[in-house]
mmJSON file of the N, C-alpha and C atoms, coordinates in Angstrom:
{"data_MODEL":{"atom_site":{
"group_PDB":["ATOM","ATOM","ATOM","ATOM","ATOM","ATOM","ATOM","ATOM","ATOM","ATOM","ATOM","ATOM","ATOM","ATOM","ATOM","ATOM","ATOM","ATOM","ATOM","ATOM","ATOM","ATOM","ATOM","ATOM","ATOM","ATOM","ATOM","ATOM","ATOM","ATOM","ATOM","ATOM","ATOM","ATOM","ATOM","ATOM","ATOM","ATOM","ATOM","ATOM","ATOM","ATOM","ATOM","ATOM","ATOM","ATOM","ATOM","ATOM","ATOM","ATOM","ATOM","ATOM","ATOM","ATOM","ATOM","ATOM","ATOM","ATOM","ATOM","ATOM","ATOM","ATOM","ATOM","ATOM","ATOM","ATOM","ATOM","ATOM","ATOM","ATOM","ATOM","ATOM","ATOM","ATOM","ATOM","ATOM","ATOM","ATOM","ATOM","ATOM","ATOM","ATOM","ATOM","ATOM","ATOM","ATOM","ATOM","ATOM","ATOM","ATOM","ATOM","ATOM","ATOM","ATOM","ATOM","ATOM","ATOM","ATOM","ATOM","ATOM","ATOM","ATOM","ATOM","ATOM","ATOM","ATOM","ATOM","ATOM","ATOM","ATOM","ATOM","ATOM","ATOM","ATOM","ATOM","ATOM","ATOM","ATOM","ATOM","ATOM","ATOM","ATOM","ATOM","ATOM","ATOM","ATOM","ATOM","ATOM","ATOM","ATOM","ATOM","ATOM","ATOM","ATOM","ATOM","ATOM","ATOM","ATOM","ATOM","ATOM","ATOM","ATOM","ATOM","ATOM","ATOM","ATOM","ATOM","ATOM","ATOM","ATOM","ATOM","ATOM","ATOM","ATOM","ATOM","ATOM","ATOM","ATOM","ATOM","ATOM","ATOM","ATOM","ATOM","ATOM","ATOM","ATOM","ATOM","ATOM","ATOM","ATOM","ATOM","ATOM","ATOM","ATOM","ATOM","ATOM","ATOM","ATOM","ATOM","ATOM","ATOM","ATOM","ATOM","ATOM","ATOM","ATOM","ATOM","ATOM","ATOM","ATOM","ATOM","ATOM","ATOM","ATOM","ATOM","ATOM","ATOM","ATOM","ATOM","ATOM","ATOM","ATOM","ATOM","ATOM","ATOM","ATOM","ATOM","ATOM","ATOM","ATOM","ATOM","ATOM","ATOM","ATOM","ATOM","ATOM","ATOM","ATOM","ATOM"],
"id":[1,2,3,4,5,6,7,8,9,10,11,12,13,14,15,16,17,18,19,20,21,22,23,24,25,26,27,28,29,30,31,32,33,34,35,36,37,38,39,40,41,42,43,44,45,46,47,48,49,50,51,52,53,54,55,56,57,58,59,60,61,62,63,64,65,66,67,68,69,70,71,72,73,74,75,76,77,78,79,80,81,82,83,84,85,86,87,88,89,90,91,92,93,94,95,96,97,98,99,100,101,102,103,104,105,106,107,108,109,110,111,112,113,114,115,116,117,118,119,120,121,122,123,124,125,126,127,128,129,130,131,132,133,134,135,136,137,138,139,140,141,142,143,144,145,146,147,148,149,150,151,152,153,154,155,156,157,158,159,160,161,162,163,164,165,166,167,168,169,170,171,172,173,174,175,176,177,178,179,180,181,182,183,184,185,186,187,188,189,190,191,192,193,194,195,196,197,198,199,200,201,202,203,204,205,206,207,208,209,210,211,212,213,214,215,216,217,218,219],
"type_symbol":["N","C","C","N","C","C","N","C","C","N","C","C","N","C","C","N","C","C","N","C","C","N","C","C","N","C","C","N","C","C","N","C","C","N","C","C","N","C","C","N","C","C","N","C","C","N","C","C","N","C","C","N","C","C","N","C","C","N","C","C","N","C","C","N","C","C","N","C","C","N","C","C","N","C","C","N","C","C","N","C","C","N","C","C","N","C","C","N","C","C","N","C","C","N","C","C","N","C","C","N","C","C","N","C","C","N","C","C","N","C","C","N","C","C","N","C","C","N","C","C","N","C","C","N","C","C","N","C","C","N","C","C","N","C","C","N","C","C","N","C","C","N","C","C","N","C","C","N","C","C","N","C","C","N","C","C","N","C","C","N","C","C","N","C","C","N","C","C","N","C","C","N","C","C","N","C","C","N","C","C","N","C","C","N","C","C","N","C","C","N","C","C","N","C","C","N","C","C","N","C","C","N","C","C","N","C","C","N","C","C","N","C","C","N","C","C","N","C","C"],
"label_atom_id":["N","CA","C","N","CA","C","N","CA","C","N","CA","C","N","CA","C","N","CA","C","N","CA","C","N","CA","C","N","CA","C","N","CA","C","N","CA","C","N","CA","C","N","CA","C","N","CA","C","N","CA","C","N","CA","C","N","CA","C","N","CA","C","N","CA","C","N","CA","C","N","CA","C","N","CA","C","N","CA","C","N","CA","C","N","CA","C","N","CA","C","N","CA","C","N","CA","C","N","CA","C","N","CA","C","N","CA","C","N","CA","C","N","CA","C","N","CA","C","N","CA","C","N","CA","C","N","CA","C","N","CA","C","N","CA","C","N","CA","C","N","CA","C","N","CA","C","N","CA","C","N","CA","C","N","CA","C","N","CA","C","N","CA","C","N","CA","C","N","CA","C","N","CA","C","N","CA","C","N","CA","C","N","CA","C","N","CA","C","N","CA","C","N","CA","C","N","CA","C","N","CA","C","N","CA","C","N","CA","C","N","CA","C","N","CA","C","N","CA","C","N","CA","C","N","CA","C","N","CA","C","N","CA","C","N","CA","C","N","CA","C","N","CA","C","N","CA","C","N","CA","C","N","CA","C"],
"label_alt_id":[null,null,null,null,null,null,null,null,null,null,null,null,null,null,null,null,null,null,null,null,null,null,null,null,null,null,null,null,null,null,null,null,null,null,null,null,null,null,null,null,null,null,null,null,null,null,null,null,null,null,null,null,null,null,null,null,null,null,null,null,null,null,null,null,null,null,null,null,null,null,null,null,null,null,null,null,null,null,null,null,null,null,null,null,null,null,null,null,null,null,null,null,null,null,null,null,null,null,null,null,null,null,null,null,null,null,null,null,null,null,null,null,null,null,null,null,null,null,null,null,null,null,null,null,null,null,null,null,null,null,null,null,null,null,null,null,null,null,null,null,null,null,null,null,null,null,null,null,null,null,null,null,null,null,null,null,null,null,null,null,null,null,null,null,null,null,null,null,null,null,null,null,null,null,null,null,null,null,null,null,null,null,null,null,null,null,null,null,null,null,null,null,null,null,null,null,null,null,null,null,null,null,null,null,null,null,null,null,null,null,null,null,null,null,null,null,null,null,null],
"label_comp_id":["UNK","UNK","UNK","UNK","UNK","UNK","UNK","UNK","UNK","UNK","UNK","UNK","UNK","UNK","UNK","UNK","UNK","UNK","UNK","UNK","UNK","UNK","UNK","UNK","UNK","UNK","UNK","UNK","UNK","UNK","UNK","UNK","UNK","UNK","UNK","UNK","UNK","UNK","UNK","UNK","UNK","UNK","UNK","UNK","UNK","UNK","UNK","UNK","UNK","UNK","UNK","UNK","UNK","UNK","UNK","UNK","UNK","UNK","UNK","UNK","UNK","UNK","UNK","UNK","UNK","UNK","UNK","UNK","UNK","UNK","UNK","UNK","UNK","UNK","UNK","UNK","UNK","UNK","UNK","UNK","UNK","UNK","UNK","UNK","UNK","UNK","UNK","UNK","UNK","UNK","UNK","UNK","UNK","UNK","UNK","UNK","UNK","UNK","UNK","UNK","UNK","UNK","UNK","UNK","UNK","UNK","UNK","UNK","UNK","UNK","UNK","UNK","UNK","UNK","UNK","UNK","UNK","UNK","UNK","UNK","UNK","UNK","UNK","UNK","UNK","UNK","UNK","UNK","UNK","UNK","UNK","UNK","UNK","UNK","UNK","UNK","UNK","UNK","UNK","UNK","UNK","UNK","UNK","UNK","UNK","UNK","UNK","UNK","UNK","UNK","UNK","UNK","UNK","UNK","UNK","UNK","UNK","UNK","UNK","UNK","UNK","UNK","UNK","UNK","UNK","UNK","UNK","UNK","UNK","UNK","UNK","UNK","UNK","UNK","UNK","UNK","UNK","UNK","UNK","UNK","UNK","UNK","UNK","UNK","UNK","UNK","UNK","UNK","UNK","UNK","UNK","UNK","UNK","UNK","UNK","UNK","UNK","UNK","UNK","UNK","UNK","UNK","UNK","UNK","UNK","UNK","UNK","UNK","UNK","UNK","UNK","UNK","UNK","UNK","UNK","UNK","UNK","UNK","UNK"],
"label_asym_id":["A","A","A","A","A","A","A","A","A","A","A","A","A","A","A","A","A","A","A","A","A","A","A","A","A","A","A","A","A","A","A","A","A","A","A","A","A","A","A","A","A","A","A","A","A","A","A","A","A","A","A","A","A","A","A","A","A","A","A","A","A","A","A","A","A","A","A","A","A","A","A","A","A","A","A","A","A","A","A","A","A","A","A","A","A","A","A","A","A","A","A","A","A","A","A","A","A","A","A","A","A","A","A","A","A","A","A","A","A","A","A","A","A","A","A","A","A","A","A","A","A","A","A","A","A","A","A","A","A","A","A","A","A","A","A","A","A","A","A","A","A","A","A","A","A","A","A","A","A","A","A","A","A","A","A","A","A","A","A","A","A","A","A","A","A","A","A","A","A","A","A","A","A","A","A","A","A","A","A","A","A","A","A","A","A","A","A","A","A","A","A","A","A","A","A","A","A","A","A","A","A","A","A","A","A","A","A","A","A","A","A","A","A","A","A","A","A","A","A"],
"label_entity_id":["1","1","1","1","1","1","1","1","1","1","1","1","1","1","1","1","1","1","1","1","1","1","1","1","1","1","1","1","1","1","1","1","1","1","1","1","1","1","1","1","1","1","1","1","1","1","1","1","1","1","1","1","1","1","1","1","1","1","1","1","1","1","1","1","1","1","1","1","1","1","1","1","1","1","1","1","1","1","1","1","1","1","1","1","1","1","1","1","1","1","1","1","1","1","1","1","1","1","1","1","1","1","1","1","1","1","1","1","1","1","1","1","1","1","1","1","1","1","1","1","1","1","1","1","1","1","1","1","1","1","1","1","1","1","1","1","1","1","1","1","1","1","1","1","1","1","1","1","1","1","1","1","1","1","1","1","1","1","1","1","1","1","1","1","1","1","1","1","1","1","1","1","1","1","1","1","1","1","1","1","1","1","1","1","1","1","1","1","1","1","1","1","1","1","1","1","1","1","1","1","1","1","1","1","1","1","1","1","1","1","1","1","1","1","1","1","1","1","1"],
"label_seq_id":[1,1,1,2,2,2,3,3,3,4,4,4,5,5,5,6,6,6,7,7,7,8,8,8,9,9,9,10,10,10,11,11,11,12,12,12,13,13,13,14,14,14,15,15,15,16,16,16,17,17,17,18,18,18,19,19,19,20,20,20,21,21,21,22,22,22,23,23,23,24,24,24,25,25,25,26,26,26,27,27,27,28,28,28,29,29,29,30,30,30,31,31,31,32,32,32,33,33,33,34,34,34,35,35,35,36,36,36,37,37,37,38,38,38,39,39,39,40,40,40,41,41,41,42,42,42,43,43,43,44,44,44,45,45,45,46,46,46,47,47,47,48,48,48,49,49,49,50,50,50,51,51,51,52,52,52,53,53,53,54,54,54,55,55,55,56,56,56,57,57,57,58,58,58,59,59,59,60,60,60,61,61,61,62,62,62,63,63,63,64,64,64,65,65,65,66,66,66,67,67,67,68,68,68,69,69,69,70,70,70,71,71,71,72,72,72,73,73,73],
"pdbx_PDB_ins_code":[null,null,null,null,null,null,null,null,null,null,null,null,null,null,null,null,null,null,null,null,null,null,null,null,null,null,null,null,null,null,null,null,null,null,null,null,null,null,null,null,null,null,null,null,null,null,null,null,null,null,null,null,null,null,null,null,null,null,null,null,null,null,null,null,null,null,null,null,null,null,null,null,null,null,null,null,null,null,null,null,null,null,null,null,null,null,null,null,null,null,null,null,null,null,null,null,null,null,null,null,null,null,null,null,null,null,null,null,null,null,null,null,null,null,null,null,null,null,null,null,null,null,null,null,null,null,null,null,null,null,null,null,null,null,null,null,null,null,null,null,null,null,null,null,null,null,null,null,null,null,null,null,null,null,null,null,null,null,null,null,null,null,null,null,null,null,null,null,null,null,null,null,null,null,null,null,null,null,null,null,null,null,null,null,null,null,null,null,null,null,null,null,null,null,null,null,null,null,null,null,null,null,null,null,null,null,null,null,null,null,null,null,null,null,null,null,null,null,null],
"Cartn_x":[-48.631,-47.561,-47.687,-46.375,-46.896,-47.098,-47.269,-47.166,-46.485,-45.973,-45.072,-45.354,-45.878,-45.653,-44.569,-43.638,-42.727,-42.529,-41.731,-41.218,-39.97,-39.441,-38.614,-38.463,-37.326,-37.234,-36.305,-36.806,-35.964,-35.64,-34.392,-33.718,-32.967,-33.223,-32.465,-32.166,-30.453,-29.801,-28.487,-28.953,-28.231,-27.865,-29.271,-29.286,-28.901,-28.339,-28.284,-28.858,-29.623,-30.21,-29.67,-29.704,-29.022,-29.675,-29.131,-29.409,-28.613,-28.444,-28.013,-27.981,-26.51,-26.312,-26.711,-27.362,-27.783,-26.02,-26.247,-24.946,-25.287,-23.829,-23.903,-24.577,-25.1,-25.64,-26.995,-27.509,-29.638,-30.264,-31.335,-32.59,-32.048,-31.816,-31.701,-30.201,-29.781,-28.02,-27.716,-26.805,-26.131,-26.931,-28.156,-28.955,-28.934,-29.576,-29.565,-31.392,-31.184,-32.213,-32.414,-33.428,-33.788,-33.641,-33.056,-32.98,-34.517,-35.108,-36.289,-36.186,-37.183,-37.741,-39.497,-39.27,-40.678,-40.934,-42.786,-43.459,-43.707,-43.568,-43.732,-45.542,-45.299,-47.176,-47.485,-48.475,-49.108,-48.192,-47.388,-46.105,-47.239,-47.652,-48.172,-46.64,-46.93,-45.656,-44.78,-45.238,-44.448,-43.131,-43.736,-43.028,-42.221,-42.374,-41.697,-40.334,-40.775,-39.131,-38.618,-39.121,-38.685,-37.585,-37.806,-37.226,-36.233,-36.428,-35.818,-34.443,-34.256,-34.091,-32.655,-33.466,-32.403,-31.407,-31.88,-31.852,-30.523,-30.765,-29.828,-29.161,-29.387,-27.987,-27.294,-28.629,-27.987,-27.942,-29.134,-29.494,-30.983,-31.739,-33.018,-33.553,-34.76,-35.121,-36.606,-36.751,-38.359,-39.155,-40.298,-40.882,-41.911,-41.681,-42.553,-43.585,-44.387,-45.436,-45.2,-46.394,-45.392,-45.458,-44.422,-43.799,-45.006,-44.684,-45.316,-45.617,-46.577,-47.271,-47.35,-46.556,-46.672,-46.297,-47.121,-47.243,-46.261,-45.507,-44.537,-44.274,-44.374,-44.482,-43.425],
"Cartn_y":[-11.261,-10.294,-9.336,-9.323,-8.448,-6.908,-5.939,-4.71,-4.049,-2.723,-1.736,-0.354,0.488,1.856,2.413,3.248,3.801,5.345,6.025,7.371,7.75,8.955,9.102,10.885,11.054,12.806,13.116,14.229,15.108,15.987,16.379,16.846,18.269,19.13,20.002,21.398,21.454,22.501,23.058,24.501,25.197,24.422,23.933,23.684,22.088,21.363,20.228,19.247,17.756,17.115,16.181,15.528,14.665,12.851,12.165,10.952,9.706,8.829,7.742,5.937,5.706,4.646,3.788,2.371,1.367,0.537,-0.65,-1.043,-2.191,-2.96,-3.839,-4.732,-5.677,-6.964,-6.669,-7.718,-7.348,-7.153,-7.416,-6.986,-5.874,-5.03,-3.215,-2.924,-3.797,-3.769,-2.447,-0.988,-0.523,0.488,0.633,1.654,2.304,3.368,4.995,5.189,6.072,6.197,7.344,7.757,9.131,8.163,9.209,8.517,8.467,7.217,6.898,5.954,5.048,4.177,3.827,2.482,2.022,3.289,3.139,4.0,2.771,2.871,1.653,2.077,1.039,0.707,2.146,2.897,4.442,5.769,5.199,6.934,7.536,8.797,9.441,9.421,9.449,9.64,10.883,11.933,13.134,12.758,11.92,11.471,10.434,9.436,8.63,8.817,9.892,11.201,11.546,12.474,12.743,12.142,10.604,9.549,9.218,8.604,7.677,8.724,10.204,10.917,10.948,11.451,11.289,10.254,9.007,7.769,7.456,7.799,7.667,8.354,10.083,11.07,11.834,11.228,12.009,13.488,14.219,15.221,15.769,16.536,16.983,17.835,17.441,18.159,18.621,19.897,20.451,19.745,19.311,18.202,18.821,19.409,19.954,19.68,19.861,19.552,18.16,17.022,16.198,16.162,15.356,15.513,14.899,13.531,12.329,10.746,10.405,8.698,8.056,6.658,5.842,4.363,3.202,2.049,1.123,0.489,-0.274,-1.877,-2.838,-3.985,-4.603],
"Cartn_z":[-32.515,-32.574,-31.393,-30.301,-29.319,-30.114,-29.144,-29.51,-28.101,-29.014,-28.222,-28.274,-27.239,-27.599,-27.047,-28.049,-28.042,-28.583,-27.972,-28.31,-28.911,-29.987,-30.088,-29.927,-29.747,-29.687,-31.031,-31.903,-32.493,-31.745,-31.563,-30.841,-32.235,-31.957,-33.132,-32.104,-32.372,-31.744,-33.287,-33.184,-33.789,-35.384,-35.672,-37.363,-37.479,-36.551,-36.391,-35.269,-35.951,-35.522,-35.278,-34.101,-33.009,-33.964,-34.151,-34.189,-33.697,-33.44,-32.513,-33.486,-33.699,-34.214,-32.969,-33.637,-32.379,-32.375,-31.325,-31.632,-33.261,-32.973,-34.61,-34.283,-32.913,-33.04,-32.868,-32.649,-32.625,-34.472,-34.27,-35.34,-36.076,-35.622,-36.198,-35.748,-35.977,-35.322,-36.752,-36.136,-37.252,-37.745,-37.533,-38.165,-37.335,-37.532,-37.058,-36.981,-35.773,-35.23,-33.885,-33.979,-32.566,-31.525,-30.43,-29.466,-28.788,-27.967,-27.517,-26.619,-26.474,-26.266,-25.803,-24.768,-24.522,-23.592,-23.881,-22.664,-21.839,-20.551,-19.236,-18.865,-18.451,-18.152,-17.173,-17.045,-16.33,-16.897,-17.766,-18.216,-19.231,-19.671,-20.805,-21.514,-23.032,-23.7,-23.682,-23.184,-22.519,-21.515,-20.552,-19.72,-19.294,-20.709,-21.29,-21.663,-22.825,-23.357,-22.678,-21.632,-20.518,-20.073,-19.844,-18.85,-19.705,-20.987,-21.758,-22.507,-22.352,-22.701,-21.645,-20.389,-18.999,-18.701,-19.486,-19.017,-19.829,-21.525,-22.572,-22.618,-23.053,-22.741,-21.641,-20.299,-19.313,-19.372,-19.5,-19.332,-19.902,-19.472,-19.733,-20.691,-21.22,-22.431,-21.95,-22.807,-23.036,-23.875,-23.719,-24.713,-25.914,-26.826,-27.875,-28.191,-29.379,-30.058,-30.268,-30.936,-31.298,-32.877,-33.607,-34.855,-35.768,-35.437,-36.106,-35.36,-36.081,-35.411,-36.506,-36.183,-37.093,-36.546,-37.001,-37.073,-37.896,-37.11,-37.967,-37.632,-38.569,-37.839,-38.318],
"occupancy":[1.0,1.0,1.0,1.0,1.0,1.0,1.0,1.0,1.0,1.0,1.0,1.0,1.0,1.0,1.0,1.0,1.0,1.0,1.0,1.0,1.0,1.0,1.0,1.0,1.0,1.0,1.0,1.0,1.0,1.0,1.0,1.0,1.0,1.0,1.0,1.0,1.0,1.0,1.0,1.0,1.0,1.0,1.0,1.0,1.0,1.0,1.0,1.0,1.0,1.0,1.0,1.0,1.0,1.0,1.0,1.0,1.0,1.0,1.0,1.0,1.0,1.0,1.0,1.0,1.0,1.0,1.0,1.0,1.0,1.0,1.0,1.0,1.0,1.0,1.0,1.0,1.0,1.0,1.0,1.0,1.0,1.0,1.0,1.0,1.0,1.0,1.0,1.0,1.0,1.0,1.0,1.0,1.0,1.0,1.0,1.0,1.0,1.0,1.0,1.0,1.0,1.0,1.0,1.0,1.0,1.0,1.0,1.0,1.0,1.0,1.0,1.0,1.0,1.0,1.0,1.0,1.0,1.0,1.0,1.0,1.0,1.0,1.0,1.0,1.0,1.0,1.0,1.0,1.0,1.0,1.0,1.0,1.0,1.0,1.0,1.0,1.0,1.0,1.0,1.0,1.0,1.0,1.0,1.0,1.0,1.0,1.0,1.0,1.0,1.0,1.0,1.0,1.0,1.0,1.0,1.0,1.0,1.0,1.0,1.0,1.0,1.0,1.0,1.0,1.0,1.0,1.0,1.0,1.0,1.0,1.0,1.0,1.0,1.0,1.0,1.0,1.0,1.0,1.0,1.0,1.0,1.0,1.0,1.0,1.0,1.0,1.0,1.0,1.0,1.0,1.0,1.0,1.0,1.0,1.0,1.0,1.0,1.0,1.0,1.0,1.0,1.0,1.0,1.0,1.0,1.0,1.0,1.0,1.0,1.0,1.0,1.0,1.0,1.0,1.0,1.0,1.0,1.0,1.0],
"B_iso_or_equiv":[0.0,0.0,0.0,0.0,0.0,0.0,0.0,0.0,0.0,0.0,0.0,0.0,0.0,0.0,0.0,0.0,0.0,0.0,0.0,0.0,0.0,0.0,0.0,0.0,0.0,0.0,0.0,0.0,0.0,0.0,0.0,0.0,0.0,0.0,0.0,0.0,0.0,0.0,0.0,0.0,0.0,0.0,0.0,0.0,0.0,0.0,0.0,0.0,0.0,0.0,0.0,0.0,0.0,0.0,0.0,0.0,0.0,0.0,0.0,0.0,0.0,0.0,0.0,0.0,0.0,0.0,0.0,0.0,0.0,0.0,0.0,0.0,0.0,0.0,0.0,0.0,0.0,0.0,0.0,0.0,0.0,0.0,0.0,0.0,0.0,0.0,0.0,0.0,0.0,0.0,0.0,0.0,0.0,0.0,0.0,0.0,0.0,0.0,0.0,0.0,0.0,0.0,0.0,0.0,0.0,0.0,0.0,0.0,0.0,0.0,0.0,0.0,0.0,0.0,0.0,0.0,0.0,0.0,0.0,0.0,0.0,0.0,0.0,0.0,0.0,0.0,0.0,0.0,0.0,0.0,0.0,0.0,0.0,0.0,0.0,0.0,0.0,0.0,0.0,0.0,0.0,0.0,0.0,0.0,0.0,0.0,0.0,0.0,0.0,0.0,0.0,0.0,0.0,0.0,0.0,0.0,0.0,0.0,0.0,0.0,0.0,0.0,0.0,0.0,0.0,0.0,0.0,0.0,0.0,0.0,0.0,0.0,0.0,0.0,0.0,0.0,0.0,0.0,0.0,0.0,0.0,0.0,0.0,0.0,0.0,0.0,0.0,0.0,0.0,0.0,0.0,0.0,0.0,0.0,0.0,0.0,0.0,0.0,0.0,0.0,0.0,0.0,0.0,0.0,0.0,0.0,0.0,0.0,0.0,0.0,0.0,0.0,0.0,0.0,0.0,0.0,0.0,0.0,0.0],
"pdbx_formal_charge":[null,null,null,null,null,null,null,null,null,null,null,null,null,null,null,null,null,null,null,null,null,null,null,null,null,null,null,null,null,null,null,null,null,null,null,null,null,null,null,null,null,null,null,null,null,null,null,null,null,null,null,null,null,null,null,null,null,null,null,null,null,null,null,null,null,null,null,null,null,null,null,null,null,null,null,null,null,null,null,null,null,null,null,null,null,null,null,null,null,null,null,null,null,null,null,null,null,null,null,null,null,null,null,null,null,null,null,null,null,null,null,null,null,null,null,null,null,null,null,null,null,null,null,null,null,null,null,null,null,null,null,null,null,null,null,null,null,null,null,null,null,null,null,null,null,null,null,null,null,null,null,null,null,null,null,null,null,null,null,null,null,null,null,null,null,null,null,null,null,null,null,null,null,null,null,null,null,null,null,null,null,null,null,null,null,null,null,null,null,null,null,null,null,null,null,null,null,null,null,null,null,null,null,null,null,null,null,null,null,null,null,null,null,null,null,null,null,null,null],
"auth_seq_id":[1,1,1,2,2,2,3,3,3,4,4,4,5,5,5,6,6,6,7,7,7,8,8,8,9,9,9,10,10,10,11,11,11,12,12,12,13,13,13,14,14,14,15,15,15,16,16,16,17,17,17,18,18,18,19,19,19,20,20,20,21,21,21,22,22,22,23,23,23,24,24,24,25,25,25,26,26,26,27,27,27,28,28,28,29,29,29,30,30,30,31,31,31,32,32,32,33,33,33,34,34,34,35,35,35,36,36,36,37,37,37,38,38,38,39,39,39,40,40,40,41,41,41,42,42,42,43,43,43,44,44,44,45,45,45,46,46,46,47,47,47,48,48,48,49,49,49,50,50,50,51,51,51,52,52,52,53,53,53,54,54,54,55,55,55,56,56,56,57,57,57,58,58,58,59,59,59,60,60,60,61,61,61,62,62,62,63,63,63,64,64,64,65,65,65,66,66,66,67,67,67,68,68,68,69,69,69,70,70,70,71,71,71,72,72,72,73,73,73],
"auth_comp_id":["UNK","UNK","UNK","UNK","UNK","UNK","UNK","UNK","UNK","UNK","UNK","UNK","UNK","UNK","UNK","UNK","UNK","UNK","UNK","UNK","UNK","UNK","UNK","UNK","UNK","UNK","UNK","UNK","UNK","UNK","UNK","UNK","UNK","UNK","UNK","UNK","UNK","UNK","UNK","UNK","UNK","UNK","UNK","UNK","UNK","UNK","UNK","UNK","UNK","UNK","UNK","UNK","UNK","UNK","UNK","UNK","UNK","UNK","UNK","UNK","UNK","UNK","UNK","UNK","UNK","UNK","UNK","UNK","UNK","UNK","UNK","UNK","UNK","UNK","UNK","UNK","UNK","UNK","UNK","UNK","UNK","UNK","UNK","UNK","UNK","UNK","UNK","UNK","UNK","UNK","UNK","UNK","UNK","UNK","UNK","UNK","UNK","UNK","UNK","UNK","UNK","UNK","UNK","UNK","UNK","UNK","UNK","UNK","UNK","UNK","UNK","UNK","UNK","UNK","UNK","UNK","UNK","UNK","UNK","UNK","UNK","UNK","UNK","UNK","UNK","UNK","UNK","UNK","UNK","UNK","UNK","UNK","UNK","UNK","UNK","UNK","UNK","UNK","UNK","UNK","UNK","UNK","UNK","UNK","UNK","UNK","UNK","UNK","UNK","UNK","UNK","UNK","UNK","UNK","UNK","UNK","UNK","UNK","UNK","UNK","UNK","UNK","UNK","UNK","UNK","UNK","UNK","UNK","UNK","UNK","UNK","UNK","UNK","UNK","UNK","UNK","UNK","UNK","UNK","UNK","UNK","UNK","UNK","UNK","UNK","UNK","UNK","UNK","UNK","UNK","UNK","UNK","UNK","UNK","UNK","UNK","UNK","UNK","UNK","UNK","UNK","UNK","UNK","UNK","UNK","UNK","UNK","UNK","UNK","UNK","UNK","UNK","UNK","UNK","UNK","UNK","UNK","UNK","UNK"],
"auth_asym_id":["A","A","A","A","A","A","A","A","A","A","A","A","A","A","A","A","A","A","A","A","A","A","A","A","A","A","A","A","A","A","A","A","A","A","A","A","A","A","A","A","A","A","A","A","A","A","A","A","A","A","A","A","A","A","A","A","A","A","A","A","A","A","A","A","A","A","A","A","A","A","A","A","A","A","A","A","A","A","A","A","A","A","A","A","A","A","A","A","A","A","A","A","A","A","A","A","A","A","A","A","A","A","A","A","A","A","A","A","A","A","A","A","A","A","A","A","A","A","A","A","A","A","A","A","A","A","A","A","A","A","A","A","A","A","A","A","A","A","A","A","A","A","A","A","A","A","A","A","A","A","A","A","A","A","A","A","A","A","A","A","A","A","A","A","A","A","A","A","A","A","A","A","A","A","A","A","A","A","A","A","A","A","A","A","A","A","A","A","A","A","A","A","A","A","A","A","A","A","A","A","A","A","A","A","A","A","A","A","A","A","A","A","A","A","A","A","A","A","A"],
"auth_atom_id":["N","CA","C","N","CA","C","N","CA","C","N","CA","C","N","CA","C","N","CA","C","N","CA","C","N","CA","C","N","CA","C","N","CA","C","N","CA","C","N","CA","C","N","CA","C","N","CA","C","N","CA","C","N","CA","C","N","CA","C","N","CA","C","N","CA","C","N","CA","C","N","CA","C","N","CA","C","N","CA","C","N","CA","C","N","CA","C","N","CA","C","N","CA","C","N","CA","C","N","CA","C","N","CA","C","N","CA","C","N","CA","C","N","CA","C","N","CA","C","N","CA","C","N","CA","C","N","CA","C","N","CA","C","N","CA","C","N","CA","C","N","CA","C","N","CA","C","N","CA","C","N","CA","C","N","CA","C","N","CA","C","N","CA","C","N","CA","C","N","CA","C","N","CA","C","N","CA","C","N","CA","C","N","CA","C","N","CA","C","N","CA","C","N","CA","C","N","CA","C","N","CA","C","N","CA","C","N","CA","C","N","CA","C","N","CA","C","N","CA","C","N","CA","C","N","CA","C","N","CA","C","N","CA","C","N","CA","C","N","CA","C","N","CA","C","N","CA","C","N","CA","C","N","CA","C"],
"pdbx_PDB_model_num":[1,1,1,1,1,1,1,1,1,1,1,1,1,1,1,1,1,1,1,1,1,1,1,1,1,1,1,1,1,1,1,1,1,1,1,1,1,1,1,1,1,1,1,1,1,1,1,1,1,1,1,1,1,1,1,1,1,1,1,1,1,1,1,1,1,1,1,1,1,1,1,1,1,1,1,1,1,1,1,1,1,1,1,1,1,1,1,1,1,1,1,1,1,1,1,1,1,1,1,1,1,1,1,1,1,1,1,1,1,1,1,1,1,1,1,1,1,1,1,1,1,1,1,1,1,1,1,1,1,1,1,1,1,1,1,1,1,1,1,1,1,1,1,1,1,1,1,1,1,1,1,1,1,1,1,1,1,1,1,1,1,1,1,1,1,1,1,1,1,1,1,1,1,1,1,1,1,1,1,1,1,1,1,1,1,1,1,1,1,1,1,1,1,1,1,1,1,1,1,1,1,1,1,1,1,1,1,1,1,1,1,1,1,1,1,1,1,1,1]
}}}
């Protein structure tokens, strides 16, 4: 089974939290989910968000504490 490390951001402005339908086709087609993704081979996961963040909504975020870690197969 390969493996993946990945990031996601909670994003919370003015009492509401940002989440992101995937599209309908694929594995996880339709569900809802933080926006994220992969960390690329030398990124720390700070700078992952960072990227994947820029990359998806097109604009920049401060990167917090982090939330939570968890293993999912």
């Amino acid at each position: 089974m390969k493996h993946y490390d990945v990031v996601g951001a909670v994003i919370i402005q003015n009492g509401l939290v940002l989440c992101a339908q995937r599209g309908p086709t694929g594995l996880l087609g339709g569900r809802w989910e933080f926006p994220g993704g992969k960390i690329e081979p030398g990124e720390t996961p700070r700078e992952a968000l960072v990227r994947e963040i820029a990359e998806e909504l097109d604009c920049s975020v401060s990167v917090g504490a982090q939330v939570a870690s968890t293993i999912h197969e």
